[in-house]
C-alpha positions in Angstrom: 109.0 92.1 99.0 112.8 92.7 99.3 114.8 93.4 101.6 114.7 97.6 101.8 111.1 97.3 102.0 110.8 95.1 104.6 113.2 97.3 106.5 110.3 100.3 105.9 107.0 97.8 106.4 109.2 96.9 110.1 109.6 100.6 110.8 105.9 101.5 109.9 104.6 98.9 112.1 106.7 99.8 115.3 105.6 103.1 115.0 102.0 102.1 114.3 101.3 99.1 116.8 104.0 100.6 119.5 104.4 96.3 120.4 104.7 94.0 117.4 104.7 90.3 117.8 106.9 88.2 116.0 103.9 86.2 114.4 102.8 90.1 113.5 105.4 90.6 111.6 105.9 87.1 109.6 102.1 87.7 108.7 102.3 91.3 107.3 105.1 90.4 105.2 104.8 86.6 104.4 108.4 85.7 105.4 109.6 83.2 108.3 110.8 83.6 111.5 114.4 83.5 110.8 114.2 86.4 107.9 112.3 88.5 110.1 114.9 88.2 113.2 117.9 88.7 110.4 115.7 91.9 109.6 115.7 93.3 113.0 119.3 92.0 113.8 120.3 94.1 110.8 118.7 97.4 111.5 119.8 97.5 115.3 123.7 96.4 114.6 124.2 98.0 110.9 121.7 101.0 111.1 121.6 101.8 114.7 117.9 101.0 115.2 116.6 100.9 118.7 114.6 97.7 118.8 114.1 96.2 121.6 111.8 92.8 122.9 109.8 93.7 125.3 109.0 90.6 127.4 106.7 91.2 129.3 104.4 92.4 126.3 105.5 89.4 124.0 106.8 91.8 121.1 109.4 94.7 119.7 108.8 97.6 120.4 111.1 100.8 119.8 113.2 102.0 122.8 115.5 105.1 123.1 118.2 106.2 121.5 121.6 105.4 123.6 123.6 108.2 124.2 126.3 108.2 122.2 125.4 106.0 119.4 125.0 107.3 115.9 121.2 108.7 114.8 118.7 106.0 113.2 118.2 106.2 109.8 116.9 103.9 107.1 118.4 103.5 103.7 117.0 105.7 100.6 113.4 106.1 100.4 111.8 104.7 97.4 108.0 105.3 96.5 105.1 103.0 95.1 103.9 103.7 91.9 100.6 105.3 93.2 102.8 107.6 95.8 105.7 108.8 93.0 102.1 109.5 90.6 100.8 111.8 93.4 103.9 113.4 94.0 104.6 114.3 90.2 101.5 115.4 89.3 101.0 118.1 92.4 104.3 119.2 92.0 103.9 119.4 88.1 100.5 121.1 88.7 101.5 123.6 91.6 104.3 124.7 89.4 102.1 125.2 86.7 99.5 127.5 88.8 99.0 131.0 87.6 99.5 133.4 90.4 96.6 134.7 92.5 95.1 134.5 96.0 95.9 131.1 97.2 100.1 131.4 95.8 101.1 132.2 99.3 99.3 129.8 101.1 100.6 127.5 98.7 104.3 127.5 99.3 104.3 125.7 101.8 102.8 123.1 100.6 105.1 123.6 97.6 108.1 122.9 99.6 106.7 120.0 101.8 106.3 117.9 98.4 109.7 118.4 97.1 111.0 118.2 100.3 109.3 114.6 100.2 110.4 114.2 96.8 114.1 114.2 97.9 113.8 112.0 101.2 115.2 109.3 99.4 118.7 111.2 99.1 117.8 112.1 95.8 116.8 116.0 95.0 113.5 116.9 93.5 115.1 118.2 90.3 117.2 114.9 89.6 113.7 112.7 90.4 111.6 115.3 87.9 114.5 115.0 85.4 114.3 111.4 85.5 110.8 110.4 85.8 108.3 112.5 84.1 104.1 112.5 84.3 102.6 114.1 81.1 99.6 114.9 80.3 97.9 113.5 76.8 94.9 116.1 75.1 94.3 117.7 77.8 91.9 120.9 77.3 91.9 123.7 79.3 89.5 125.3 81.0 89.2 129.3 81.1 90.7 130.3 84.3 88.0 132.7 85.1 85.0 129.8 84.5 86.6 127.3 87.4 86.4 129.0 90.4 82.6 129.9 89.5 81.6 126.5 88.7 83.6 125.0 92.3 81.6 128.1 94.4 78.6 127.4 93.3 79.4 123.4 93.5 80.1 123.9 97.4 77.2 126.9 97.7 74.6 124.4 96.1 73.6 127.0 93.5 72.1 126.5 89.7 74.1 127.8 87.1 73.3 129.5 84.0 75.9 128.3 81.0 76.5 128.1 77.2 77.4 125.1 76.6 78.8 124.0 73.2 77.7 120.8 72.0 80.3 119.0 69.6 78.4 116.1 68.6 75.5 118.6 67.2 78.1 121.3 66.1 75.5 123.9 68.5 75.8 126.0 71.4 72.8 125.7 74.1 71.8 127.9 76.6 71.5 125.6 79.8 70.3 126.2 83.7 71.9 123.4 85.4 72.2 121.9 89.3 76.1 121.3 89.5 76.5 118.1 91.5 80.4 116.7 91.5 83.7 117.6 89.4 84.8 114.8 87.8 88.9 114.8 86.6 89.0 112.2 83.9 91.6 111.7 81.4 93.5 115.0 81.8 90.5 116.8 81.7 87.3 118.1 83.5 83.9 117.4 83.8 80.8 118.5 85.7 78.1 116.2 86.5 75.0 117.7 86.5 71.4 118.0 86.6 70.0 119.9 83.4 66.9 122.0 83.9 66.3 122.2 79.8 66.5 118.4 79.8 65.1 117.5 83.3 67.7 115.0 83.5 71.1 114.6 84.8 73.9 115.3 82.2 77.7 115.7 82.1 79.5 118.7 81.0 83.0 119.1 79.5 83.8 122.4 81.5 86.6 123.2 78.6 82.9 123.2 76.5 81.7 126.2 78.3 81.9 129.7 77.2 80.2 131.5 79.3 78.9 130.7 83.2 77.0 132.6 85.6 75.8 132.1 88.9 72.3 132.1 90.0 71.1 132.9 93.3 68.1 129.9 93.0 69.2 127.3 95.3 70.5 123.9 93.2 68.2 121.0 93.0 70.0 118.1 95.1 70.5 114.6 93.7 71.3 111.9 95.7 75.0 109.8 95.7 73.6 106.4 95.0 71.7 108.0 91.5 74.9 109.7 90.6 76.5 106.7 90.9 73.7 104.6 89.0 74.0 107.5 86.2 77.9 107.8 86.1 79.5 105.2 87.3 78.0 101.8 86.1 79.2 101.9 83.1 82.3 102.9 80.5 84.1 105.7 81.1 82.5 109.6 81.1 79.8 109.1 78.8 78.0 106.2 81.3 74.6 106.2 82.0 72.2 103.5 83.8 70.8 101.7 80.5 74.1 99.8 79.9 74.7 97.2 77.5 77.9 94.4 77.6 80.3 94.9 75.0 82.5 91.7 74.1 85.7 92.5 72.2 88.2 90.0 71.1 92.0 91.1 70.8 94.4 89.5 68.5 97.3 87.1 70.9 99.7 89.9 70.1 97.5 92.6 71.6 96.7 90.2 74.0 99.9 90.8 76.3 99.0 94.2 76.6 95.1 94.7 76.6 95.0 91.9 79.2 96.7 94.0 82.2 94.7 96.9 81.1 91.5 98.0 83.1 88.7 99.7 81.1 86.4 99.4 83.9 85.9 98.4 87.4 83.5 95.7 86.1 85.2 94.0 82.7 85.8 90.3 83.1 88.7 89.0 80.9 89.2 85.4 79.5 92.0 83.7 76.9 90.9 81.4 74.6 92.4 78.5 72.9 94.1 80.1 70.7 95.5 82.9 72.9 93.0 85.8 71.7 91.9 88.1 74.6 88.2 88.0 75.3 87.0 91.2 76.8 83.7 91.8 78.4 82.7 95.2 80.2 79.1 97.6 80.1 78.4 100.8 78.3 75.8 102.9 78.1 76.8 105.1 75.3 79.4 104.0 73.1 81.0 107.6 72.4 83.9 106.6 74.2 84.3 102.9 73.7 84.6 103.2 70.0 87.9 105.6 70.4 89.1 103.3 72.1 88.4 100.5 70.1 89.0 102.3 67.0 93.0 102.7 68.8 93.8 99.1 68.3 92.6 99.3 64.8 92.7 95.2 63.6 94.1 93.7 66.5 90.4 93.7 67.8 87.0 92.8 66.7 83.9 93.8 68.3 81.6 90.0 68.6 78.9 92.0 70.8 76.7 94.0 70.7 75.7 93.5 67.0 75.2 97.2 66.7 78.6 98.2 68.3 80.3 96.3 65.4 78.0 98.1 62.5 79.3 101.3 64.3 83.1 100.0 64.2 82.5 98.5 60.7 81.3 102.1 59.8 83.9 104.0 60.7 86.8 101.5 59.3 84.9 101.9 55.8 85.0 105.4 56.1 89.1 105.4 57.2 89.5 103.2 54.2 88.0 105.4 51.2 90.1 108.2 52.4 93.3 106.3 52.1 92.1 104.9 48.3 93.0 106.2 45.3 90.4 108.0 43.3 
């Protein structure tokens, strides 16, 4: 932690706790006493701070400002990677929002995030010119279809949709139960539970041409299947029979791959000779074989033994094209 940031973790915690022990303060930010009165020493004489020990409460505490003196304030803000994400991407998205009922109630908010943006003595437009969040094959999703889908989300109402199926190269007529929006990779998705099936699907909503809503109340599933369905294993196409897939990345891939998450659950080992052992679940392997497929022959696929038929497949079939006749 350097020294700017300890200046905002000290701030923070005065105006959280109100009285902050020394021993507080060398805990939160793993530095020793003498830093952390250096700290303090420097924001009351260089930056006008008014940080005061309280004695009879054992800890600092912010008193107030003396008359007279200049007005607190800490040097430029910086964000966190997660925080400077956020930030980008609502402003990149509000800006991008076709007009309609919510653009007035939206300007505010509009304003408050650049206004955030710049706190650091920097102006939203330099920050946006510098650092830019873009979004890779993204598909959109007809405007009119969203707000239908979220209604009848909130409502708990079925839904009748056409629904177009890529793998099968079909359209189906479906009544589902929507149950949560998902955002995933720059685009959409609707888990769901399919009355033609009797099952619980997912639904790309950029795959739907046509939605109405029905006035039959949805059929409810609970959090914890949802979560057994979805969430357990890789990426969109998850489901609750999963299977462990162990892929081995060449030592060059290796720097990369290994800082990489591909799911919550992966476990991640080097061997001897500096390959990159990767071990994470699936259910189905539509997704895991892009992604494998990516990295071309910096990885091999060592399990399941019909994962690697269905990589050895498709690598034949890249080959042939690329061969002379």
């Amino acid at each position: 932690m350097d020294r700017t940031e300890r200046f905002y973790r000290i701030d923070m915690l005065l105006k959280e706790k109100s009285v902050v022990s020394l021993a507080c303060f060398m805990e939160e930010m793993e530095v020793s006493r003498s830093t952390i009165r250096r700290d303090i020493e420097y924001l009351r004489d260089r930056l006008n701070a008014p940080i005061v020990w309280d004695r009879s409460r054992s800890g600092y505490r912010y008193g107030g400002q003396p008359e007279g003196m200049p007005r607190y304030s800490l040097p430029g803000l910086w964000f966190n990677e997660s925080e400077l994400h956020a930030l980008l991407s609502m402003e990149s998205l509000l800006a991008n929002l076709q007009p309609g009922l919510l653009g007035p109630h939206l300007i505010p908010l509009k304003k408050r995030i650049r206004k955030l943006l710049a706190s650091g003595g920097h102006s939203a437009e330099e920050i946006a010119d510098k650092v830019r969040v873009l979004q890779f094959a993204a598909r959109p999703v007809p405007e009119k279809h969203f707000p239908l889908i979220m209604t009848a989300l909130l409502n708990r109402h079925q839904l009748h949709i056409h629904h177009f199926n890529r793998g099968a190269d079909q359209t189906l007529v479906r009544t589902i139960s929507p149950q949560r929006l998902i955002y995933y990779r720059d685009n959409w998705y609707l888990d769901a539970w399919c009355h033609l099936r009797d099952d619980l699907r997912c639904f790309s909503l950029d795959a739907i041409s046509q939605v109405k809503a029905l006035d039959l109340a949805a059929r409810d599933v609970s959090e914890a299947q949802l979560n057994r369905e979805f969430t357990t294993a890789y990426g969109i196409f998850a489901g609750c029979r999963t299977t462990d897939a162990v892929l081995r990345f060449s030592p060059e891939c290796a720097r990369w791959v290994a800082r990489e998450e591909w799911h919550p659950e992966q476990q991640g080992t080097v061997d001897e000779n500096g390959s990159y052992i990767l071990c994470l679940p699936f259910a189905n392997d539509t997704e895991l074989l892009m992604d494998i497929m990516r990295y071309g022959p910096e990885v091999e696929v060592l399990k399941p033994e019909s994962l690697r038929e269905k990589v050895k497949e498709r690598l034949e079939l890249s080959l042939k094209k690329y061969q002379k006749k």
